[in-house]
N, C-alpha and C positions, 0 to 999 in steps of 0.2 A: 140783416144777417148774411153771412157768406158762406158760399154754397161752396166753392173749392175742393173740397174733400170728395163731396158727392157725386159734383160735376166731373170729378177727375175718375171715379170710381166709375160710374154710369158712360163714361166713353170706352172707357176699355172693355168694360161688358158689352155694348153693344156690338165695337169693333170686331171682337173675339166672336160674338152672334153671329155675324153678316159675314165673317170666315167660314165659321160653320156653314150657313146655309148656302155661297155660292158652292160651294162642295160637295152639296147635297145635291143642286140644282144642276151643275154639272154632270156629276157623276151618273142622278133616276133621273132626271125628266127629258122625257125622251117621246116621239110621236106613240111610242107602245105605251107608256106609264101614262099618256096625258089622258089616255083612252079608260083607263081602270077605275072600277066605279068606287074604289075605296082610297084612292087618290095619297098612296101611302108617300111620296116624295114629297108633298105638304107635308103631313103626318110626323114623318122621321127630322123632317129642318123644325116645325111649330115644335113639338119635344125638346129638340136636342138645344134650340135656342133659347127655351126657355131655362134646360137646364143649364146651360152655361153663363144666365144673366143670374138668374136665381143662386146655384153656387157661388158665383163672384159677390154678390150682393148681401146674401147674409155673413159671408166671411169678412167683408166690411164693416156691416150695417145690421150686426145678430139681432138687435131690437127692433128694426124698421121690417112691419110684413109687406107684404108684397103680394095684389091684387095679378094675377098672370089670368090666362086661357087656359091651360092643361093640366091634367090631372093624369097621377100615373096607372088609375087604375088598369085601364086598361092593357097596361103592359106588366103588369103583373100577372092577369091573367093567363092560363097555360097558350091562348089562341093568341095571346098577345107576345109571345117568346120571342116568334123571329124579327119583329117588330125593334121588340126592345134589346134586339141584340145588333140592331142597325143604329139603332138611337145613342146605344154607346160605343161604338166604333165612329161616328164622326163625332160625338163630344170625344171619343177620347184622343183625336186629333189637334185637337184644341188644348184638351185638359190633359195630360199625358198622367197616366198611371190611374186614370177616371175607372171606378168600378159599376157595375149594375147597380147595386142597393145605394150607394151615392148618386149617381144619374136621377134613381128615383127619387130618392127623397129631396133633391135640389127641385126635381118638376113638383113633387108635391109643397115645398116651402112658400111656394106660390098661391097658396089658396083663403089669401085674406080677401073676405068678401067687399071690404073698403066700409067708408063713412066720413061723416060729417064733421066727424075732430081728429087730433092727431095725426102723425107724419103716416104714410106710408107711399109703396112704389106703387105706380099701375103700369101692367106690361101688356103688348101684343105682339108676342113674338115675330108671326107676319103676317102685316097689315095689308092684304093685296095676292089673295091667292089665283085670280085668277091670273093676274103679271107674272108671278112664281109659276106657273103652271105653263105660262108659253114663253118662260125667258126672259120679259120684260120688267116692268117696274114693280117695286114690292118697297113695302119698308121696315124696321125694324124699330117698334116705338118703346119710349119709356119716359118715364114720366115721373116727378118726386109730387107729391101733394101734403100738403100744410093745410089745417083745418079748412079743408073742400076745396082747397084752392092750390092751382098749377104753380108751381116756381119754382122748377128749374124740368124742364123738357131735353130730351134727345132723339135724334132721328137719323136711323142708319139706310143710306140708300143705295145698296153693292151696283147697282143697275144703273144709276143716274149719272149720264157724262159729265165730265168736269167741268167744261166747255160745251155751252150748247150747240156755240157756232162752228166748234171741232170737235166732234164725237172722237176720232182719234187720237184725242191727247190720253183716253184712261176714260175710264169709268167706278165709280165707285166715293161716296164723301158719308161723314158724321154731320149733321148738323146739332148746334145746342143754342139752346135759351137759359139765359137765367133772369128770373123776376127784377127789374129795376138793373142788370145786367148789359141786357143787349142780347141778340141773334149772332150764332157764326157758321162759319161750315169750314 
């Protein structure tokens, strides 16, 4: 079977994630936010990236669900306001004309708990919080699964040089797998 569609959909999602989050990463994490015991600069990129794979992926893929990490309750919450009003200001960077009750319900379109048949996504928005948390390595995973089985993977790494042997060429690659495909980056 050929994955193409998926594979094409699932880069651009991720791509548009790993935007979001160096902008997050940039903009809070900072030696004052690294210190905060509610580590909301994780918090605001793990949200905002899941809504933006999330929204790209059911506009794709409205049948395929999609195993994620977050839920929006808590930004629904009234304690949860300024939160979720951080969460859409950098999707709506990404997503331009992005509303709150959209943001939400994209994070919550994420809450297939998985299984042992049929297609769905499994996502980690970011894999690597404590890399995220000092600047360095994180990644942004996604993943298609066909009855319990991986084929076709993604992996966004805003952090990781292009060149190892030249950090100064740029930093930043997608990597993808497809079952019986091959590896790329």
């Amino acid at each position: 079977m050929s994955y193409e569609t998926e594979l094409k959909a699932a880069v651009h999602a991720v791509a548009n994630a790993c935007r979001l989050c160096v902008n997050v990463q940039s903009a809070l994490v900072s030696a004052e936010s690294m210190t905060k015991k509610d580590k909301s600069p994780v918090t605001v990129a793990d949200f905002g990236a899941q809504a933006v794979i999330c929204g790209e992926l059911k506009e794709a893929f409205p049948d395929i669900p999609i195993a994620g990490e977050e839920d929006a309750s808590d930004l629904r919450a009234p304690e949860g306001e300024a939160l979720s009003a951080q969460v859409l200001e950098y999707v709506g960077k990404i997503v331009p004309g992005a509303t709150r009750d959209g943001v939400l319900r994209a994070i919550d379109s994420g809450n297939y708990t998985g299984g042992p048949a049929g297609r769905f996504w499994t996502l980690d928005p970011i894999d690597g919080t404590k890399g995220f948390l000092r600047g360095e390595q994180y990644a942004v995973a996604l993943a298609l699964i066909e009855d319990g089985e991986v084929v076709l993977g993604v992996l966004g790494c805003p952090n990781l040089p292009l060149d190892l042997g030249d950090p100064a060429r740029g930093t930043g690659c997608v990597l993808t797998a497809v079952k019986g495909g091959g590896a790329y980056m």
